[in-house]
Each structure stands twice: as C-alpha cells, then as structure tokens.
N, CA, C and O atoms as a MOPAC input file, in Angstrom:
PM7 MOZYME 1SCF
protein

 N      0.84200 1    -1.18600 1     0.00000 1
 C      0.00000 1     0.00000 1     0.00000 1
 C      0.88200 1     1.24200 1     0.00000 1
 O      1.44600 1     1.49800 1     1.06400 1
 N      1.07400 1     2.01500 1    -0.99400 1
 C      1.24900 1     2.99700 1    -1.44800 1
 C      1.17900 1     4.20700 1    -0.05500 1
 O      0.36700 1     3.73200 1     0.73900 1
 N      1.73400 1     5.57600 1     0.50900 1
 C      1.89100 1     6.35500 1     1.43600 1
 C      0.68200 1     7.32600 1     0.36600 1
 O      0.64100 1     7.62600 1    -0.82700 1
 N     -0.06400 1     7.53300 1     1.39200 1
 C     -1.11600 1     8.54700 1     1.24500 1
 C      0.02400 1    10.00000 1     1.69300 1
 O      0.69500 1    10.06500 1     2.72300 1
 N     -0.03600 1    11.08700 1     0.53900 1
 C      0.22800 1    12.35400 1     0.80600 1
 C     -0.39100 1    13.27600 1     0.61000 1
 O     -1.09300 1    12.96400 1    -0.35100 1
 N     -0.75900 1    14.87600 1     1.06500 1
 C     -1.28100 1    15.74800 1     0.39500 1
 C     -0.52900 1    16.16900 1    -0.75900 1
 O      0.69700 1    16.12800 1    -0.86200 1
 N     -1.41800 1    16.61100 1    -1.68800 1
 C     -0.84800 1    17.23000 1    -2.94300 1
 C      0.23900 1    17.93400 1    -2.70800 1
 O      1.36400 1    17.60500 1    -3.08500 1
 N     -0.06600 1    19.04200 1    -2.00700 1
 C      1.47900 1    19.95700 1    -1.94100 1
 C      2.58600 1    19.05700 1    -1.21300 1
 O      3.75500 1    19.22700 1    -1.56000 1
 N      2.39900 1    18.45300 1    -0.58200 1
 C      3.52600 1    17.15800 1     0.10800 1
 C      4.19000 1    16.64000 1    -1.12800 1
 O      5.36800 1    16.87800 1    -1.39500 1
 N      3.30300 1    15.84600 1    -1.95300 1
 C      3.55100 1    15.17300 1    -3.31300 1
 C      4.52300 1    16.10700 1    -4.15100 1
 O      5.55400 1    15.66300 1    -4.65700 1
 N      4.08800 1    17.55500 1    -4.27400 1
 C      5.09100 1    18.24000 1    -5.33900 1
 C      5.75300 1    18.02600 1    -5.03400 1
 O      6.39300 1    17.19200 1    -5.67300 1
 N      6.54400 1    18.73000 1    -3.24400 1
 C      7.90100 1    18.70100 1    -2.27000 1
 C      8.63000 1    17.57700 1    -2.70600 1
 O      9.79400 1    17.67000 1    -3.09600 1
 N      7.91000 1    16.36700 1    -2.65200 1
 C      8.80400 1    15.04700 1    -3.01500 1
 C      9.40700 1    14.80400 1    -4.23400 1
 O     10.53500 1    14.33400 1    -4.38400 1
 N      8.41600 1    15.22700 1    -5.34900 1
 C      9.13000 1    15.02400 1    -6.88400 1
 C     10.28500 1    16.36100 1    -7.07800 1
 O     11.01200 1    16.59000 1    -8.04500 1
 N     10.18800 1    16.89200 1    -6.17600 1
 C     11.25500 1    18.83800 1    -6.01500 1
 C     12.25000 1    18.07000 1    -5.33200 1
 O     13.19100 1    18.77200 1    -5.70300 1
 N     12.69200 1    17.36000 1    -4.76700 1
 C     13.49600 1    16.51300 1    -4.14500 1
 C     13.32800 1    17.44800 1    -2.73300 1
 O     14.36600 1    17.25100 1    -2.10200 1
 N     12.53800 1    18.29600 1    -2.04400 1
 C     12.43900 1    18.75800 1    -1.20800 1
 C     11.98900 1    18.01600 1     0.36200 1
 O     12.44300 1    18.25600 1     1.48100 1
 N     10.95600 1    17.06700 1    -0.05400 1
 C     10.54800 1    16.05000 1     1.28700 1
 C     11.09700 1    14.92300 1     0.58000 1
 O     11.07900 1    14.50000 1    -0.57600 1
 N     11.84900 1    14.41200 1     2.26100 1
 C     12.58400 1    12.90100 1     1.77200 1
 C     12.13100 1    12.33700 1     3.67100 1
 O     12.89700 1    11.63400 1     4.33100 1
 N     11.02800 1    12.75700 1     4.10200 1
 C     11.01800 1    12.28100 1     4.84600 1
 C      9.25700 1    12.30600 1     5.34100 1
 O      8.57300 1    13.28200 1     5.03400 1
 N      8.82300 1    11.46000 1     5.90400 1
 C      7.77300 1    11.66800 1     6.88200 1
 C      7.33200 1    10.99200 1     8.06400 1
 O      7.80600 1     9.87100 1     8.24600 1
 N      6.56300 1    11.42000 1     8.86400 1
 C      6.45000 1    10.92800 1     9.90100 1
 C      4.94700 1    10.83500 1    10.03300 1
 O      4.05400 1    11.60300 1     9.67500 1
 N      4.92600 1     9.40700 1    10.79300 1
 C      2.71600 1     9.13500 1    10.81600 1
 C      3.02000 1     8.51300 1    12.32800 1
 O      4.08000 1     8.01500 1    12.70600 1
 N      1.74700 1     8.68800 1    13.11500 1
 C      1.17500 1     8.39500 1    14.35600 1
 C      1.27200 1     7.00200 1    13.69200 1
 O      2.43700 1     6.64300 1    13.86200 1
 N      0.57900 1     6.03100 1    13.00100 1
 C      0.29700 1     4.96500 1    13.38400 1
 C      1.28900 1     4.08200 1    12.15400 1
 O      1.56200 1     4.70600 1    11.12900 1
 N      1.60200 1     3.19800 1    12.24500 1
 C      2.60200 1     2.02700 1    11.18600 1
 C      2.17600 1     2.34400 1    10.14000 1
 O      0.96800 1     2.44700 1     9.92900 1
 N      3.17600 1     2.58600 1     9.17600 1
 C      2.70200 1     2.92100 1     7.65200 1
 C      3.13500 1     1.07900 1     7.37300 1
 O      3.85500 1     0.33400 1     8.03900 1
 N      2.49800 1     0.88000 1     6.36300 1
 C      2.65300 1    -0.70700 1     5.77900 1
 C      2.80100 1    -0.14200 1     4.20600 1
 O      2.13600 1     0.07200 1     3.19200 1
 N      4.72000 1    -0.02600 1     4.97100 1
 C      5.43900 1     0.07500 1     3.74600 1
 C      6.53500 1    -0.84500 1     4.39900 1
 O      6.74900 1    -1.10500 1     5.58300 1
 N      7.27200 1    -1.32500 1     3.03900 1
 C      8.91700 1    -2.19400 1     3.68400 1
 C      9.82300 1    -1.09600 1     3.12700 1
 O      9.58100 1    -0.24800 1     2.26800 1
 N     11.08100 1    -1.36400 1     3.93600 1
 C     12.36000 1    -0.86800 1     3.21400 1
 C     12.92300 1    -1.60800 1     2.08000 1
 O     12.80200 1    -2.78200 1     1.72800 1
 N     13.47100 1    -0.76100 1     1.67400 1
 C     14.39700 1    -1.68700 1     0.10100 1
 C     12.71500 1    -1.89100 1    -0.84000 1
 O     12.51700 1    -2.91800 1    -1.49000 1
 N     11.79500 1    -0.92100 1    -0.77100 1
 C     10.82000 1    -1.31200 1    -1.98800 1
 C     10.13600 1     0.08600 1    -2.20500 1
 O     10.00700 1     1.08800 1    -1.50200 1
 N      9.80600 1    -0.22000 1    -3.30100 1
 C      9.61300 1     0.78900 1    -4.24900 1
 C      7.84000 1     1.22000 1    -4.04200 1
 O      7.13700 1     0.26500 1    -3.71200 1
 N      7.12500 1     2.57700 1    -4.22100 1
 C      5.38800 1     2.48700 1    -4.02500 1
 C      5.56800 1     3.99500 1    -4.57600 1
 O      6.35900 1     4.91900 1    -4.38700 1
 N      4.18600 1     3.70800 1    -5.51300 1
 C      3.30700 1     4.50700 1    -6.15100 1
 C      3.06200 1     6.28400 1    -4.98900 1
 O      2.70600 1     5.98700 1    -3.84900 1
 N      3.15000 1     7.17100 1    -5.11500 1
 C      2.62100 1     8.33700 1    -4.47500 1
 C      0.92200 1     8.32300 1    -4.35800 1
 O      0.00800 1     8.25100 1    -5.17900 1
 N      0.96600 1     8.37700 1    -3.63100 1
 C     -0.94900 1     8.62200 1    -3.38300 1
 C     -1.53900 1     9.64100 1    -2.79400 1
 O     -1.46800 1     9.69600 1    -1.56600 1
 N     -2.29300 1    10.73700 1    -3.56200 1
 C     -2.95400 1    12.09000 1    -3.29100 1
 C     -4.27700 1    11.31000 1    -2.75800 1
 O     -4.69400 1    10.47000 1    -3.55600 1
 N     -4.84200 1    11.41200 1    -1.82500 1
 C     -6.39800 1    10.50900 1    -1.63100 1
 C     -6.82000 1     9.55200 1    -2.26700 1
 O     -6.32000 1     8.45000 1    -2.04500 1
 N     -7.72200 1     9.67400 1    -3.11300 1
 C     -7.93900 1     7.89300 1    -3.72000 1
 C     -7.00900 1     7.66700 1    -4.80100 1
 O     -6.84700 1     6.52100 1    -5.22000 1
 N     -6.21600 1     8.90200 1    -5.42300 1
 C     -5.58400 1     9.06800 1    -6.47600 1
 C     -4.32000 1     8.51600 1    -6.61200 1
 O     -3.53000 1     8.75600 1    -5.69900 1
 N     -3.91200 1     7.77300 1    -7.61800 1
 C     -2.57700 1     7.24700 1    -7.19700 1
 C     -1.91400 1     8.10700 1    -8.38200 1
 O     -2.41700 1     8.32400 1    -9.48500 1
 N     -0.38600 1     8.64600 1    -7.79200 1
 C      0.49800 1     9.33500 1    -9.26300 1
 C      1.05400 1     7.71700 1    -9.91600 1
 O      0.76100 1     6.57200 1    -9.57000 1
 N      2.00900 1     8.27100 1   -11.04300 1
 C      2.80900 1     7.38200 1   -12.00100 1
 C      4.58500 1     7.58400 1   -10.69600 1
 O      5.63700 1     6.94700 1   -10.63300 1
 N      4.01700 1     8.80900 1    -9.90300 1
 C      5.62400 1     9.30900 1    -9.71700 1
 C      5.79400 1     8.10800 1    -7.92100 1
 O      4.97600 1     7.76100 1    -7.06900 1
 N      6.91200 1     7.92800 1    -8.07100 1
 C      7.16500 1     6.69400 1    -7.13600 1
 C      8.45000 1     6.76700 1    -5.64200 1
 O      9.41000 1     7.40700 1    -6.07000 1
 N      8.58000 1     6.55700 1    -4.91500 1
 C      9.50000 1     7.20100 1    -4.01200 1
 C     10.16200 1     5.51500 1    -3.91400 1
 O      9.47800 1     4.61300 1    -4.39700 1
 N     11.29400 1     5.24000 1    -3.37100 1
 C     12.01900 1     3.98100 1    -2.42300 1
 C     12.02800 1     4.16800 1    -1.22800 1
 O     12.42100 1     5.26800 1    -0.83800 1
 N     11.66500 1     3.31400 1    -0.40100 1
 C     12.15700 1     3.56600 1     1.04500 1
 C     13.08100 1     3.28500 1     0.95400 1
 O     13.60600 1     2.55200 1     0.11700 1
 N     13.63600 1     4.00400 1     2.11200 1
 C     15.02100 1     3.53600 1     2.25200 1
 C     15.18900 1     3.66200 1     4.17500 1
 O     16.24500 1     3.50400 1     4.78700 1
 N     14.39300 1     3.84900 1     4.53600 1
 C     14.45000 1     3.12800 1     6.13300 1
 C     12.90700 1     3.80000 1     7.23700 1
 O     12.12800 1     4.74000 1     7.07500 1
 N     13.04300 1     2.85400 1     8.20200 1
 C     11.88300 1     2.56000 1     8.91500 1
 C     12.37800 1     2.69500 1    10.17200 1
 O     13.18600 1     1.89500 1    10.64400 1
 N     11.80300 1     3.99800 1    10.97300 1
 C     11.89600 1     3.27300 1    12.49700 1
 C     10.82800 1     4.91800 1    13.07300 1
 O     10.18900 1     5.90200 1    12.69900 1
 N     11.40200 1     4.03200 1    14.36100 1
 C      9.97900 1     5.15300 1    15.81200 1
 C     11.08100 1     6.54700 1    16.11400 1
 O     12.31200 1     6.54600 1    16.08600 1
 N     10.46900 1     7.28500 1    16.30000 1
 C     10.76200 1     8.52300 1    17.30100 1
 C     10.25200 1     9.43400 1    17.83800 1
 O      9.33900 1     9.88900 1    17.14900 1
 N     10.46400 1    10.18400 1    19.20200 1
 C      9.56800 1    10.74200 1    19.64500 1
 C      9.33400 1    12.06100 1    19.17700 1
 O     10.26000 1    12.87200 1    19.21200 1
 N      8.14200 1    12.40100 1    18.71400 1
 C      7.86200 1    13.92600 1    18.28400 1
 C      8.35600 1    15.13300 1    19.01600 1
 O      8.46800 1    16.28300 1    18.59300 1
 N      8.68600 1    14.54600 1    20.44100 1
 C      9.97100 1    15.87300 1    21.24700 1
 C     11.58600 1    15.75100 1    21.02400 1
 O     12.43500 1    16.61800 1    21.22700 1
 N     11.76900 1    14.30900 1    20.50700 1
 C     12.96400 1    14.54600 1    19.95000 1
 C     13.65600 1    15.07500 1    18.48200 1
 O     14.85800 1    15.03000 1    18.21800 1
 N     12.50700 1    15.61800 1    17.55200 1
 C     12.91500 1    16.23800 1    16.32500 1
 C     13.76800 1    17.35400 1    16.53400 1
 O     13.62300 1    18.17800 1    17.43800 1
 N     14.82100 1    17.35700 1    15.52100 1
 C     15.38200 1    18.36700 1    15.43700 1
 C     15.28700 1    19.41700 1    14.13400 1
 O     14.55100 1    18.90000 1    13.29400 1
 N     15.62200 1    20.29100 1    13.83200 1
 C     15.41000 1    21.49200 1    12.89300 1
 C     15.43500 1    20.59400 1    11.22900 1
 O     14.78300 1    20.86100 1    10.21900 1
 N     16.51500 1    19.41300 1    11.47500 1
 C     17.22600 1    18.71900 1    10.59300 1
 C     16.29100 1    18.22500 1     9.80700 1
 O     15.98300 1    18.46800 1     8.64000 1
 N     15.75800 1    17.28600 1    10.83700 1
 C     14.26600 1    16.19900 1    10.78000 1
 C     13.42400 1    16.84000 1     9.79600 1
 O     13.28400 1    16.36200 1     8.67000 1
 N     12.72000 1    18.16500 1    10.26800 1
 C     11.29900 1    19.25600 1     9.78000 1
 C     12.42500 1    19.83400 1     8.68800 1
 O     11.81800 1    20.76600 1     8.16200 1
 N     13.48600 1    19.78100 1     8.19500 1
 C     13.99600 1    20.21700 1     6.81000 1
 C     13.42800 1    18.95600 1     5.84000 1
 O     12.82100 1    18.90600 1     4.77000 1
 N     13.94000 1    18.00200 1     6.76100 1
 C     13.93600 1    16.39900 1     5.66000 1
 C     12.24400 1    16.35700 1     5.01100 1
 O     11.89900 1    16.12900 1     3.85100 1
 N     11.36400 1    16.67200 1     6.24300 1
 C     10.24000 1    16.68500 1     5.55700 1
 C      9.47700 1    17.79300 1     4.71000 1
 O      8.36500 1    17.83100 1     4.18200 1
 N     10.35400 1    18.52200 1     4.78700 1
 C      9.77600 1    19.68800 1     3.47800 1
 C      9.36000 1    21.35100 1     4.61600 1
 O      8.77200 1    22.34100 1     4.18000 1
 N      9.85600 1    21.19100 1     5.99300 1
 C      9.32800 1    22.53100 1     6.36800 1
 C     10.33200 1    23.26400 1     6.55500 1
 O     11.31500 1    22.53700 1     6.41600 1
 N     10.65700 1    24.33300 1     6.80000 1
 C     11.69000 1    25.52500 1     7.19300 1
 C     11.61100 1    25.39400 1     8.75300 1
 O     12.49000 1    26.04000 1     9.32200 1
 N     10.92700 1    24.84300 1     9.40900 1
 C     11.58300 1    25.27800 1    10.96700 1
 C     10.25900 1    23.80400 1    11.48600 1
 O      9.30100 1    23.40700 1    10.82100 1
 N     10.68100 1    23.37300 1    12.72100 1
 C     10.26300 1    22.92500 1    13.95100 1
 C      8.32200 1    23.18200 1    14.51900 1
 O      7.36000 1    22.54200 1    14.94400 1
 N      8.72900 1    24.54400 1    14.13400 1
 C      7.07900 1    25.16200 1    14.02200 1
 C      6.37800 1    25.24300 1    12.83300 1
 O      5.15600 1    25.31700 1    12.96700 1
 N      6.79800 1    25.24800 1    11.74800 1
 C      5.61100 1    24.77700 1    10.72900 1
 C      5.89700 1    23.40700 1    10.49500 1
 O      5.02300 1    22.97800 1     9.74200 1
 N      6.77600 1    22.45000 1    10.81200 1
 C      5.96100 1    20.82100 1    11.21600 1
 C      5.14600 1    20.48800 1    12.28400 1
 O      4.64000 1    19.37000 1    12.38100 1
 N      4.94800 1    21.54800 1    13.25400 1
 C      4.29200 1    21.17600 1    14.25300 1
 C      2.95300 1    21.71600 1    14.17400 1
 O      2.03100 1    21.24400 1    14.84000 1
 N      2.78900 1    22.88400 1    13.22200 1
 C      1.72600 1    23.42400 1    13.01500 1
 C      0.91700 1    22.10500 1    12.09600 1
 O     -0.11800 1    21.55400 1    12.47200 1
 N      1.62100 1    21.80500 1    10.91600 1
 C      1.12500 1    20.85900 1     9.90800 1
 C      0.61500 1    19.50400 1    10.69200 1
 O     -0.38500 1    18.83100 1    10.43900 1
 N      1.70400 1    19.28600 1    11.82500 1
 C      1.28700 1    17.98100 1    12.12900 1
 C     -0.00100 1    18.23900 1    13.15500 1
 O     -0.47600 1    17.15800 1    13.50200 1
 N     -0.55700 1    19.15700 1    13.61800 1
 C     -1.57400 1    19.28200 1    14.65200 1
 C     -2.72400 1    19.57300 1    13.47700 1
 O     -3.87400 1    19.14500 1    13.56700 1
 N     -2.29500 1    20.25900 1    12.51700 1
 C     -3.55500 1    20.25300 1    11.28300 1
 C     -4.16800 1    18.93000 1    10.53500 1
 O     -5.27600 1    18.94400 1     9.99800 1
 N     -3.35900 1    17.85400 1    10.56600 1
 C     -3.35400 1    16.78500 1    10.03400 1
 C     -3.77900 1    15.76300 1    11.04900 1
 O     -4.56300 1    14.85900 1    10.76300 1
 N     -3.31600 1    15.90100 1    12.08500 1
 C     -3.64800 1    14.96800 1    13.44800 1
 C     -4.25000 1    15.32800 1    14.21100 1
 O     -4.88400 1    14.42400 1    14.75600 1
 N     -4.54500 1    16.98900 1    14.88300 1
 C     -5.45200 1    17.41800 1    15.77000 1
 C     -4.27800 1    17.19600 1    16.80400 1
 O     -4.66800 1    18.08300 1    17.56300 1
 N     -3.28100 1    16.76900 1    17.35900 1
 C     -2.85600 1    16.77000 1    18.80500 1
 C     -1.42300 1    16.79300 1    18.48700 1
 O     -0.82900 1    16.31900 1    17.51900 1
 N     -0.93600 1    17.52900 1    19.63800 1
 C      1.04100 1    17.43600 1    19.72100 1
 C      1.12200 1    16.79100 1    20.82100 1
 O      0.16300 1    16.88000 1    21.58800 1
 N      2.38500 1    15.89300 1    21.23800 1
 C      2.52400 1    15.37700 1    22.07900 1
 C      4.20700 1    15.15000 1    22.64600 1
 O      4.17300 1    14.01700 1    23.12600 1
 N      4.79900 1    15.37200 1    22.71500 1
 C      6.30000 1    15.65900 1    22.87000 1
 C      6.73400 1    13.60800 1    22.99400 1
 O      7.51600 1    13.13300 1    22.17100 1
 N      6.26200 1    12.94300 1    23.79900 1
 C      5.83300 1    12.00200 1    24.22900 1
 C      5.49800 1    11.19700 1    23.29600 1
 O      5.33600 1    10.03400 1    23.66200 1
 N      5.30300 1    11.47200 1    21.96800 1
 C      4.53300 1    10.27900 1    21.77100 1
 C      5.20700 1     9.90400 1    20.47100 1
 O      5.46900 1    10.82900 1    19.70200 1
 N      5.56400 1     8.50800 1    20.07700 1
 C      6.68300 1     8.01000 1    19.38100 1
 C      5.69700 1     7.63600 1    17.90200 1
 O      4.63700 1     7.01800 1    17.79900 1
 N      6.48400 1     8.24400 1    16.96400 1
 C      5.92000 1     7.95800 1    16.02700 1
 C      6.56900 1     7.51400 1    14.59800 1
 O      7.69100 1     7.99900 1    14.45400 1
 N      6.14300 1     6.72900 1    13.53700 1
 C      7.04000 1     6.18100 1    12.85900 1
 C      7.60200 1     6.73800 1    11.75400 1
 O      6.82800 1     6.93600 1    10.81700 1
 N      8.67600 1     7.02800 1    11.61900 1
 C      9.25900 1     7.91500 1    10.33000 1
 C      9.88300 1     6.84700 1     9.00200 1
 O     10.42100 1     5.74100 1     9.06400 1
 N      9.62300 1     7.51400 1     8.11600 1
 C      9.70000 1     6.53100 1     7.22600 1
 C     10.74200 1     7.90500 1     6.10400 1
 O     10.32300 1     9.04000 1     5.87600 1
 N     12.00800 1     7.36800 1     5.62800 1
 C     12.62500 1     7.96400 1     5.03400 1
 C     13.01500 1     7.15400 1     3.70700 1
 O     13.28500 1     5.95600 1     3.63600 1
 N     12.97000 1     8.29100 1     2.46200 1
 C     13.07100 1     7.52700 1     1.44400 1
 C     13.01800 1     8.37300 1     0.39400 1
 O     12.53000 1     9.47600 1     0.63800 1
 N     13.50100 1     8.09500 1    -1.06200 1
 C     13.94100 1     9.23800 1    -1.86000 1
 C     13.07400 1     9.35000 1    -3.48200 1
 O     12.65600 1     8.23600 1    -3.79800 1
 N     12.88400 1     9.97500 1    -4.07900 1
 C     12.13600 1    10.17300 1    -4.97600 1
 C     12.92800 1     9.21100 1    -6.36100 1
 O     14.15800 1     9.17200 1    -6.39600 1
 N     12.33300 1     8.68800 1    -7.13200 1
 C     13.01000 1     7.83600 1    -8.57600 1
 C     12.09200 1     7.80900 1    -9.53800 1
 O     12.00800 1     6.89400 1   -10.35700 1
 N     11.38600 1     8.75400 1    -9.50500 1
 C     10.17800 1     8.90600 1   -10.64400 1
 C      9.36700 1     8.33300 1   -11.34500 1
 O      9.12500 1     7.35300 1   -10.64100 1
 N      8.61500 1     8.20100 1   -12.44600 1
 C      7.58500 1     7.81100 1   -12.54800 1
 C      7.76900 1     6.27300 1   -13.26500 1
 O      8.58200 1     5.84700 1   -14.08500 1
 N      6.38500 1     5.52300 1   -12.41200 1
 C      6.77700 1     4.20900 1   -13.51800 1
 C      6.49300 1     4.25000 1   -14.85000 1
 O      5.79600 1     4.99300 1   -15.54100 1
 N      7.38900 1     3.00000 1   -15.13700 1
 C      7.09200 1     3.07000 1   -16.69400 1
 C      6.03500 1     2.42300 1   -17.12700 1
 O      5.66300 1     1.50300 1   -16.39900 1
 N      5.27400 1     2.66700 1   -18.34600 1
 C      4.24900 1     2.53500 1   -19.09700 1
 C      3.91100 1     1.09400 1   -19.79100 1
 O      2.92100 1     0.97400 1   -20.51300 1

C-alpha cells in the first residue's frame, strides 16, 4: 500500500524537497521497496524507495528532521502535524519513514 500524501507534500517530493515523513500509526510500507505516491484515492505514475523505517519521539525532532520533511523550521511541522492529526505530544513516538524520490513508472 502505497503512502497517502497531500498534494502539496507530493510536489515537495518530486522537487526533491521532502525525503522524509512521519505518521502516528505504522505505515505498511517495507524498506528496500519501491510504491506509487498517493494524493487521496488518487494514485500518481511518480514513485518514491524507502530507504528506512523506524519510531521517534515527536519531542525529539530536530530542525534537521522538519527540513527532511519539506518545512523551514520545527514550528511549521508542528503546526502541519496538529492540522493533520489534531494533537502534539512531545511524548509520543511515532514512525518515520525515510526515502527518496526515482520517478515515474514506466508505461
């Protein structure tokens, strides 16, 4: 199953700008494999690799982290992520999934 993104998320990724994200609950993706971009029910042609899987706590991000995922600072990932999730939690471990853009499949 393919990572559900918002559209403007989706551009960031084919801009080589987001190479990273982070979800509250297990994304059911593997590392070392390849998946389709998905805007809501919509799937693109354009395709990302993972390239690794693990937990961390949303109080341990650093400036680094909220670059990887496409924001300029700490506070507009935290803004995005309370818009998207409704809650911040310093506390609460969540799974980041990092991985790089390789474009669209072929036809």
């Amino acid at each position: 199953m393919p990572l559900n993104f918002r559209k403007t998320f989706a551009e960031q990724i084919i801009e080589g700008e987001k190479i990273s994200t982070r979800r509250a609950k297990k994304p059911l993706v593997k590392v070392n494999k390849a998946y389709r971009i998905q805007i809501g029910f919509r799937y693109l042609p354009e395709r990302i690799f993972v390239n690794g899987i693990c937990t961390q706590r949303l109080g341990d991000m650093t400036i680094e982290d909220a670059k990887r995922e496409g924001f300029a600072s700490l506070d507009e990932f935290r803004e995005s992520w309370m818009d998207i999730y409704g809650f911040w939690d310093d506390d609460r471990q969540v799974w980041v999934v990092d991985f790089e853009y390789i474009g669209a499949a072929e036809k």
